[in-house]
N, C-alpha and C positions, 0 to 999 in steps of 0.2 A: 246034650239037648240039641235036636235040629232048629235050627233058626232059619228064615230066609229075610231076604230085605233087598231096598234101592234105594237110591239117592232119589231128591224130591220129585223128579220129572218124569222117572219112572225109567230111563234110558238106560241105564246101568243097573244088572238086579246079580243076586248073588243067595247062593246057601252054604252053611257051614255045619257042625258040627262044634259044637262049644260045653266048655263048663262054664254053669251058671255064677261059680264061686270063684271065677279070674276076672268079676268084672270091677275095673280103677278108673279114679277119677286122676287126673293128671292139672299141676297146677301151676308149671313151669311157664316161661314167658312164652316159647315156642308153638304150647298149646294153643296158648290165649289168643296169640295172633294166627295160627292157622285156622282154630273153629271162628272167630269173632267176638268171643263169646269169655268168660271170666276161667273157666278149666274145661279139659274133652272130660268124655266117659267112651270108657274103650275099653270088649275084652277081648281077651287073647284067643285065638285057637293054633295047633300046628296048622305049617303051609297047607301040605297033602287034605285036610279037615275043610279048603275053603275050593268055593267052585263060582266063577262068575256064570251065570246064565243067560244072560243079557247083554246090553252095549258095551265095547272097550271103554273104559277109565282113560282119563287122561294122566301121565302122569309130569310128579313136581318133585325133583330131589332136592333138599334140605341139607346142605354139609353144616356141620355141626362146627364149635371152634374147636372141637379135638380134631377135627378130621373127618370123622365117622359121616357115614351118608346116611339118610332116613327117605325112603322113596316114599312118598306120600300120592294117593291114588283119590281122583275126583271125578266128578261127571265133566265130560267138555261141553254138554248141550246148559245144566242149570247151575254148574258149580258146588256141589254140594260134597263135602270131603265124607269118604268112602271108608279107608281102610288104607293101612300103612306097612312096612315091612323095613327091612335092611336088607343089606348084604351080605352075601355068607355066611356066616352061621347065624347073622339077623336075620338072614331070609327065611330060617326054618318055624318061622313065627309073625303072624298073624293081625294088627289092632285092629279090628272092626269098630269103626264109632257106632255106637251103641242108637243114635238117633237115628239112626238105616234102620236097624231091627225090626222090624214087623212087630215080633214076641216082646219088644224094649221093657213093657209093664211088667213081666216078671222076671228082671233084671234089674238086683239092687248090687251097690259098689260095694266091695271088700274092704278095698284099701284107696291110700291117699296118698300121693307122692309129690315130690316140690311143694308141699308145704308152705316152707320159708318164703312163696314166690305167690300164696295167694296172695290177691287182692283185700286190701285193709279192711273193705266190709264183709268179706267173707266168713262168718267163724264155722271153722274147718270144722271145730268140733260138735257141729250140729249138723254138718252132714256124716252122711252111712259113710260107713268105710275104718280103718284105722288109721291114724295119720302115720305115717313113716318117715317124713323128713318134713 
């Protein structure tokens, strides 16, 4: 599916190439405080699938407690978090937060991960998706 999108101000725009069936809700503590917000929704595409058109991203690397980097990409003019990647063989992939999407309305979640990490009012199991942990 072609997608295009930007972050709220418009400075940053981008199109991809995605499957509609890789999109996850993510419910980790990481998430919660990177979007604001109680979990992201984010799908995947490969690297090569994504194209900025628009303004540079600001970028935020994220070291994890293993070690592992997560470069996390935002607007520098309105702040609005973009799309994420790793390193090395992380980088051959992709999260678009799904609230850029132009197309978002018809993109529903597969799946649900960190689980164990929503928030107590959440019940995971009424939103889309499968739970997986």
């Amino acid at each position: 599916m072609h997608i295009d999108g930007q972050c709220h101000c418009g400075f940053v725009t981008y199109e991809a190439e995605i499957d509609p069936d890789e999109v996850s809700i993510c419910h980790c503590t990481d998430c919660q405080q990177l979007t604001g917000s109680a979990f992201r929704v984010t799908v995947g595409t490969p690297s090569p699938s994504f194209r900025l058109t628009g303004g540079e991203p600001k970028l935020y690397i994220k070291i994890a407690d293993n070690g592992r980097k997560r470069l996390q990409f935002f607007c520098p003019e309105c702040g609005s978090p973009i799309y994420t990647t790793g390193e090395g063989d992380g980088a051959e992939e992709i999260g678009i937060r799904v609230g850029t999407i132009n197309q978002r309305r018809g993109l529903t979640p597969r799946s649900q991960i960190w689980c164990s990490s929503a928030l107590p009012w959440i019940d995971v199991g009424k939103l889309p998706g499968r739970p997986e942990s």
